[in-house]
N, C-alpha and C positions, 0 to 999 in steps of 0.2 A: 504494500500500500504506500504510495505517496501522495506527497499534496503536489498539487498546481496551481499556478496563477496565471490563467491568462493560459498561453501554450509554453509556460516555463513550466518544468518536474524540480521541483525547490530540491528534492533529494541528490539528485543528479548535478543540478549546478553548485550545490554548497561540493560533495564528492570533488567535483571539478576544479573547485577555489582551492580547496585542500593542496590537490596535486599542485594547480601552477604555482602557488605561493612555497610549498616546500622545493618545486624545482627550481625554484627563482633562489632561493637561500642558499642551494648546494651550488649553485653556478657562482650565484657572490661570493659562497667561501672560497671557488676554487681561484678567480680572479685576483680575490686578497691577497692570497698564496703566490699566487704568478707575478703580479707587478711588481714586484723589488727584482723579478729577471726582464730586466728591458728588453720589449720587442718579442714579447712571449705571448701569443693570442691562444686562447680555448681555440680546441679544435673540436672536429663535428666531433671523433670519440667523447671528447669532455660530455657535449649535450646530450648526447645517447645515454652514456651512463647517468646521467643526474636524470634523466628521460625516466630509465627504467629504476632506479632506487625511489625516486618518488612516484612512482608507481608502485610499486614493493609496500610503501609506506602506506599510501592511502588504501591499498589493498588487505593490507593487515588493521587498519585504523576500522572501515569499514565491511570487515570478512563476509556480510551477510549480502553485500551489492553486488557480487557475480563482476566486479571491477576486472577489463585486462586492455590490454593495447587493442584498439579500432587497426 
């Protein structure tokens, strides 16, 4: 059962805020990490894996959501 507003699923987009705010966190820490090496950019690996750990994360936060990569 979830709620809706309108043609929003309130369960699915909070689910959703979860992930990009935790992937946004892991990519800031890695950044924090890198810039004292000049001329060091995230690479796609970097995004993948912070892709899939905050995936991991809101998957275990939410276990009952059937959550996985589209």
């Amino acid at each position: 059962m979830s709620i809706s507003i309108g043609d929003i699923d309130i369960a699915n987009e909070i689910v959703e805020l979860h992930f990009q705010l935790h992937k946004t966190q892991l990519l800031l820490d890695k950044i924090i990490l890198k810039v004292s090496e000049e001329g060091v950019f995230l690479t796609k690996e970097d995004v993948t894996t912070a892709e899939n750990m905050a995936l991991d994360y809101v998957s275990k936060k939410f276990p009952n959501m059937g959550i996985k990569k589209k």
